[in-house]
C-alpha positions as CSV (number, residue, x, y, z in Angstrom):
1,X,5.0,-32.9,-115.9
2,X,3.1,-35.6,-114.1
3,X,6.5,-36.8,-112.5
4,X,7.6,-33.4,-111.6
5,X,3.7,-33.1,-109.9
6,X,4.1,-36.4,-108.3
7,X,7.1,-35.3,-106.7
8,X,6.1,-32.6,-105.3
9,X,3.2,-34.2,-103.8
10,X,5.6,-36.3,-102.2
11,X,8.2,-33.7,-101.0
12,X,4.9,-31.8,-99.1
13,X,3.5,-35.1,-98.2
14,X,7.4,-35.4,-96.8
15,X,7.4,-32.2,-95.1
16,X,3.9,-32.4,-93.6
17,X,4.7,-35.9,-91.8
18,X,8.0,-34.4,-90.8
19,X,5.9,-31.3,-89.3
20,X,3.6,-33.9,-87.5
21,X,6.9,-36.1,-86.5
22,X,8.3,-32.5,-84.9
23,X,5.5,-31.9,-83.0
24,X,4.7,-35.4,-81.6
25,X,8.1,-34.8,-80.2
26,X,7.6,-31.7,-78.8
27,X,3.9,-32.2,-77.1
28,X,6.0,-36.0,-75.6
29,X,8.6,-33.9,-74.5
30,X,6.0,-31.5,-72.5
31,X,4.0,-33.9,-71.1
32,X,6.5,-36.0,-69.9
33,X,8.0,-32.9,-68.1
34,X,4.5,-32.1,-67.1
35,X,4.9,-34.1,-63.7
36,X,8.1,-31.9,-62.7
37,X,6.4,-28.8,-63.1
38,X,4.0,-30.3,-61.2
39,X,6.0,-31.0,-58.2
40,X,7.8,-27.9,-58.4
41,X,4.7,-26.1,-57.8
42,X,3.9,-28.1,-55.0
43,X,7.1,-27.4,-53.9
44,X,6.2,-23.6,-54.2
45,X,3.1,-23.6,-52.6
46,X,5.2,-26.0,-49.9
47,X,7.2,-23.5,-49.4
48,X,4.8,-20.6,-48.9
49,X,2.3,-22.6,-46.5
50,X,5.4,-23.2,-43.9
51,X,6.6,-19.6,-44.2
52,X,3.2,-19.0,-43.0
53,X,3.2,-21.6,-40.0
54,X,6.4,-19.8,-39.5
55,X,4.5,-16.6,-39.2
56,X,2.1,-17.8,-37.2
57,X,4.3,-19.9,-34.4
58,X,6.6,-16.3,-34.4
59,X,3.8,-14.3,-33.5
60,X,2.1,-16.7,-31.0
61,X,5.3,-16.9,-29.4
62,X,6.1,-13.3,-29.1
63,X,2.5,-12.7,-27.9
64,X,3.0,-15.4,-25.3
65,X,6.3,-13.7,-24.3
66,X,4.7,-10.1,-24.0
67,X,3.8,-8.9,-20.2
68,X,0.1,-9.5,-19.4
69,X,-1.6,-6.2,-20.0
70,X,-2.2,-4.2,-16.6
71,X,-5.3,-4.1,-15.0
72,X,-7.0,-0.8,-14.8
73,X,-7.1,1.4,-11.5
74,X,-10.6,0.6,-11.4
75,X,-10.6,-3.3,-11.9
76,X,-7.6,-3.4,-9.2
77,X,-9.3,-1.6,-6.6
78,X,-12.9,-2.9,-6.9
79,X,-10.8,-6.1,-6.5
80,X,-9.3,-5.0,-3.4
81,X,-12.3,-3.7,-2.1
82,X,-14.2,-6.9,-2.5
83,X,-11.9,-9.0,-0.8
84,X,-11.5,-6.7,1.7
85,X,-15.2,-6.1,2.5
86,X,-14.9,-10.0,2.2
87,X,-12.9,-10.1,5.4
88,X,-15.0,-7.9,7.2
89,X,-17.8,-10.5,6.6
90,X,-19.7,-7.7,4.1
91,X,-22.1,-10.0,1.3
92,X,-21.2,-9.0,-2.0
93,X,-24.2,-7.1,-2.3
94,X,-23.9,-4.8,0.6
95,X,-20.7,-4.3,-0.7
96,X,-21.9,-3.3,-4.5
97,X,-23.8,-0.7,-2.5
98,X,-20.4,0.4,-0.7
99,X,-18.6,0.6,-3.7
100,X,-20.6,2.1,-5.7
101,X,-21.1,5.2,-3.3
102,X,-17.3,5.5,-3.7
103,X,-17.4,5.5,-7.3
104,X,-20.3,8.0,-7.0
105,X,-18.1,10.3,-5.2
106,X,-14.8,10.3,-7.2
107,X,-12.7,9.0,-4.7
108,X,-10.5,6.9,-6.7
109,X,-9.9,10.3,-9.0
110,X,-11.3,8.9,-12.4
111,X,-8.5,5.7,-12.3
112,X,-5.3,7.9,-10.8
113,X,-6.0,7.3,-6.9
114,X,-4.9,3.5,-5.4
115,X,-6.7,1.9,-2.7
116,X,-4.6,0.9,0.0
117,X,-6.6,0.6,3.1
118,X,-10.1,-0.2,4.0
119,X,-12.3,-0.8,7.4
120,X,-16.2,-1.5,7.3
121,X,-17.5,-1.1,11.1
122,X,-20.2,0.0,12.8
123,X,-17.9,2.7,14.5
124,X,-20.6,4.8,15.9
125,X,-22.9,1.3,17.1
126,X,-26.0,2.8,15.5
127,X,-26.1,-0.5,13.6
128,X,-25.0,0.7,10.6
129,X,-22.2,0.3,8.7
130,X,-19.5,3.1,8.5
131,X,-16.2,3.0,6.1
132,X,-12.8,4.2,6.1
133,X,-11.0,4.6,3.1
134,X,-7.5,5.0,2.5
135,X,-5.7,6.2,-1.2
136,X,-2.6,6.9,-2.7
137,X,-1.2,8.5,-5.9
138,X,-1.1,5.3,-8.2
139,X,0.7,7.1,-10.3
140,X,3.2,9.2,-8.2
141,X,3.3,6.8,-4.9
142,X,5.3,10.0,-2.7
143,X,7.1,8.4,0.3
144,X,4.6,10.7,2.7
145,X,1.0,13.2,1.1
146,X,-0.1,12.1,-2.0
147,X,-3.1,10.5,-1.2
148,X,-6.3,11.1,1.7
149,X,-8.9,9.4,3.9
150,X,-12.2,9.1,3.2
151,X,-14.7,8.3,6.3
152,X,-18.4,7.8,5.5
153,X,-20.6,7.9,8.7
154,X,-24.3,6.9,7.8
155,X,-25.7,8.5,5.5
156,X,-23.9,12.1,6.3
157,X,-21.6,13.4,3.8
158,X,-18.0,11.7,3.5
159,X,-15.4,13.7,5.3
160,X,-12.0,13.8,3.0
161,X,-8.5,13.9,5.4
162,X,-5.2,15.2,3.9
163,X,-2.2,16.1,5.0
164,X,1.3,15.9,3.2
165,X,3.1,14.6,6.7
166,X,0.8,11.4,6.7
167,X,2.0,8.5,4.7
168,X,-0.9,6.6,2.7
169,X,0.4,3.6,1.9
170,X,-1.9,2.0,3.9
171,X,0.3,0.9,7.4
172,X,-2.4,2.0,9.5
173,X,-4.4,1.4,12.7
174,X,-7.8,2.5,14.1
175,X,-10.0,2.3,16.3
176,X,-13.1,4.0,17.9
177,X,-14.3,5.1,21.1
178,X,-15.5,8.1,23.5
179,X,-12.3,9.0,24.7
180,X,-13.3,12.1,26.1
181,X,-16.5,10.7,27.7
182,X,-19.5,13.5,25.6
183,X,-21.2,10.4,24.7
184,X,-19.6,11.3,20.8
185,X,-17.3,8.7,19.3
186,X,-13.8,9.8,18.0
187,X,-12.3,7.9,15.8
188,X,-8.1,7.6,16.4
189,X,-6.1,6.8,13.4
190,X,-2.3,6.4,13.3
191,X,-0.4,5.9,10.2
192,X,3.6,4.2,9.8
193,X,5.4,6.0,8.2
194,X,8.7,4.8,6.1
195,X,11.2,5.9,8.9
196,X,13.5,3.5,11.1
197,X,14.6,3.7,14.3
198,X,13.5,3.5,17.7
199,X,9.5,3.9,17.7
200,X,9.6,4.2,13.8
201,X,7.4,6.8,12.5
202,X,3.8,7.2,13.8
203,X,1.5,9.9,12.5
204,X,-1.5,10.4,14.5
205,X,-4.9,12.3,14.2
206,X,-8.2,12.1,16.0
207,X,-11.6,12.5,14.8
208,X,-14.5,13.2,16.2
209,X,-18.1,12.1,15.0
210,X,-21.0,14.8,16.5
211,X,-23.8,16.5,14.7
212,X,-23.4,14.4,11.6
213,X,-20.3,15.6,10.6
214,X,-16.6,15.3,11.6
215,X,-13.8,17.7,13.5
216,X,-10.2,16.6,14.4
217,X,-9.2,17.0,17.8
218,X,-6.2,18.2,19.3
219,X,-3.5,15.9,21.5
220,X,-1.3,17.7,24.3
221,X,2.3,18.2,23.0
222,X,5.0,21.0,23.5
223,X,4.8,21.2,19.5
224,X,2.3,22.1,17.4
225,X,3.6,19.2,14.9
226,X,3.0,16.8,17.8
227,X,5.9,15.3,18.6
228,X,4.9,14.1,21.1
229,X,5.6,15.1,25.0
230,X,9.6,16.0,26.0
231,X,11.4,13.7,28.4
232,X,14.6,14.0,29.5
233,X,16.9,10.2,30.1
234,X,19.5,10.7,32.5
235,X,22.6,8.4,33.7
236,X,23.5,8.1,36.8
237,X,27.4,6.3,38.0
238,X,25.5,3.5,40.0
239,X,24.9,0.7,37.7
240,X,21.6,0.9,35.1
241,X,20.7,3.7,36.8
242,X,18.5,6.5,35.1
243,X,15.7,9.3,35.8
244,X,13.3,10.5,33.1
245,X,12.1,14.1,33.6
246,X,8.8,15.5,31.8
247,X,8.8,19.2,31.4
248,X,5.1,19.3,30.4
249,X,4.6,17.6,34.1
250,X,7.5,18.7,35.9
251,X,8.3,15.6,37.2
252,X,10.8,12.9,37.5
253,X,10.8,9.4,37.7
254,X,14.1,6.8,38.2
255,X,14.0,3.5,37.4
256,X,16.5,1.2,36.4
257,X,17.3,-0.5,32.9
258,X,20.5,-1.9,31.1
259,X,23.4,0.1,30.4
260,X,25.3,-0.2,27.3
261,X,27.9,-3.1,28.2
262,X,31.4,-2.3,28.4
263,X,30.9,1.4,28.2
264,X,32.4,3.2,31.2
265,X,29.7,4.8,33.4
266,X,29.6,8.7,34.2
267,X,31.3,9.9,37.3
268,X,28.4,12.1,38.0
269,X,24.6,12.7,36.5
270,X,24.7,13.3,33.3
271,X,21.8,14.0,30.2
272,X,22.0,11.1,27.6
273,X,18.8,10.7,26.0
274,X,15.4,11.3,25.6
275,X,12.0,10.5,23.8
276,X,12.0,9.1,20.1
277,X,9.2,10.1,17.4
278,X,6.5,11.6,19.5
279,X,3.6,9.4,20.4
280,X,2.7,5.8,19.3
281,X,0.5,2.8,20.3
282,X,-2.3,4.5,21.1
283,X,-5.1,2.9,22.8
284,X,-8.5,3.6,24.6
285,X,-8.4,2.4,28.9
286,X,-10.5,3.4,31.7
287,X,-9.0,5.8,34.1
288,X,-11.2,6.5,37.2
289,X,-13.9,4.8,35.9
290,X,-13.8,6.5,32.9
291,X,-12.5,6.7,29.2
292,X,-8.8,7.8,28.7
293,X,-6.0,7.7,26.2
294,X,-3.0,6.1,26.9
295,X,0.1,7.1,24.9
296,X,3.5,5.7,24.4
297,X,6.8,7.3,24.2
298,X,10.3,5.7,23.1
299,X,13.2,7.0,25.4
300,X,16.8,5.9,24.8
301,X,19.9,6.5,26.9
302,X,23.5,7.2,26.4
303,X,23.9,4.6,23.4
304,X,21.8,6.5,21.2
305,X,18.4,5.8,19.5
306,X,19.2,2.0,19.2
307,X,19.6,1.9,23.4
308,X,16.0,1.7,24.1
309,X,16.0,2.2,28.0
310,X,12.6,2.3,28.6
311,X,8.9,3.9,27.8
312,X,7.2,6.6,28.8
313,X,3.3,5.9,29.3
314,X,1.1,8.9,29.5
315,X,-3.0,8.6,30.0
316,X,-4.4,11.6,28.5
317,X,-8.0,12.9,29.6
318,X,-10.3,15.5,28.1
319,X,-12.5,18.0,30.4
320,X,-15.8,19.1,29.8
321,X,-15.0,22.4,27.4
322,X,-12.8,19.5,25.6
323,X,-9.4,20.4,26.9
324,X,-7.2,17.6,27.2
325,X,-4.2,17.5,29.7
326,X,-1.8,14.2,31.0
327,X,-3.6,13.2,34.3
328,X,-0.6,10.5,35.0
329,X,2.8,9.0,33.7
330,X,5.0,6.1,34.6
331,X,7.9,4.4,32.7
332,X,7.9,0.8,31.4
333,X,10.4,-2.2,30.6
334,X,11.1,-5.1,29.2
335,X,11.5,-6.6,32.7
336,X,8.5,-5.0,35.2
337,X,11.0,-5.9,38.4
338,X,14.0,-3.9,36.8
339,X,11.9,-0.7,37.5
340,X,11.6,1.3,40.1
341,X,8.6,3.9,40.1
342,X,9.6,6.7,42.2
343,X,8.4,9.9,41.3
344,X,9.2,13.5,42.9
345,X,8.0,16.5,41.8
346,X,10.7,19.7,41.1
């Protein structure tokens, strides 16, 4: 019995070391894998830190590659405005005031209205500073309508000019003076249009400042559209020799210019041309010791609108009821001694 007892206490005692044998093995066999797991979890987290630098470089990059966001309406044209009134020699603060008064008044149309032209004058020489504003459709941009001008005289309400014939994309000149002599200025504007050929395409419109507030006047044309005034280019067979007749006048005036070179000449007097555009270049001189408006007109001869053969020059003067009428005419040339001023009436 004791054997038998004695040999079981040895076969347990066996087992138990062979248990503790077994799992020494085990636990040496997990730690020395330990430092593999280890470094494959650093690979891991490797792994996922340069996905995100990935992330991060691809999105910087496709930021950096997107368009820079466009300015608003309002930060382009106080912009404008500023560097305009700049050039005019306006402080920044006398120009906050400027622009604020247009802001005030809705002229750029809550963000939809462009500015495209600007002048800050005295225009009336009461020492104060007077605006002209020109807008467009920012959204639109029409070849001709589709925007206005704004004129602020003083203090008196702004006076807001429309008309879908005028192009606003601000190609414009004016200037100021009392054309008509009433001791009122009038301000002349003339807009280019997008047209080619000859003259181009000149709108035109006076204004007149009296009583604090504005009216347009009227120019003398054969067309209510104001086209200008109708002359008549004829050829004549003597060599770069034409007349120009006026209608409005009655009257004809031949001078000489360049005929188109190789073209055979007319036997006899013959009608080849005439004005281009209506009027253009207009600008305040003194005629008889007084204010007047002279006027240009394009005339081309028997090579069409390209053949420029001359221009027409009208001075334009205003009576006292405000009636205006062409007090004189003449033609002009590239070369002053090619022309020959004779005028006849009939």
């Amino acid at each position: 019995m004791r054997k038998f007892i004695r040999r079981m206490g040895n076969v347990v005692l066996l087992l138990i070391c062979m248990n503790l044998i077994w799992g020494c093995a085990k636990e040496q066999e997990r730690l020395e894998k330990q430092p593999e797991n280890g470094a494959l979890e650093d690979t891991v987290i490797g792994a996922e830190d340069q996905d995100l630098e990935n992330e991060r470089d691809t999105a910087a990059k496709e930021k950096a590659e997107e368009p820079e966001e466009e300015k608003d309406w309002y930060q382009k044209n106080q912009e404008l405005f500023y560097e305009t009134a700049d050039e005019h020699g306006i402080a920044h603060g006398e120009a906050d005031k400027y622009f604020a008064r247009l802001c005030r008044d809705n002229v750029f149309q809550d963000g939809t209205m462009e500015l495209t032209g600007l002048m800050i004058e005295d225009m009336d020489g009461n020492g104060q500073k007077d605006m002209l504003v020109m807008v467009l459709d920012g959204e639109e941009k029409p070849f001709y309508g589709g925007g206005c001008i704004w004129i602020y005289m003083n203090e008196d309400k702004p006076y807001c000019f429309d008309d879908e014939a005028c192009s606003y994309y601000g190609w414009f000149d004016a200037f100021w003076a009392d054309i008509d002599n009433d001791e009122n200025v009038e301000i002349v504007f003339s807009a280019q249009g997008t047209g080619c050929g000859a003259a181009g395409d000149s709108y035109k419109v006076i204004f007149k400042y009296k009583d604090h507030g504005i009216e347009q006047m009227e120019l003398p044309s054969e067309l209510t559209d104001d086209v200008g005034i109708y002359v008549d280019v004829t050829q004549y067979p003597e060599e770069n020799s034409y007349s120009a007749y006026c209608e409005y006048l009655d009257e004809t005036i031949f001078f000489q210019s360049d005929n188109i070179e190789d073209w055979e000449r007319p036997k006899a007097a013959q009608y080849v041309g005439g004005n281009v555009r209506g009027f253009y270049d207009l600008c305040c001189v003194e005629y008889e010791g007084k204010n007047a408006l002279q006027a240009s007109e394009y005339l081309h001869g028997e090579g069409g609108i390209a053949h420029w053969v001359g221009t027409a020059q009208f001075l334009i003067v205003w009576d006292e009821k405000g009636n205006s009428s062409i007090a004189r005419w003449w033609i002009e040339g590239s070369d002053a001694s090619y022309f020959v001023e004779e005028a006849r009436t009939g």
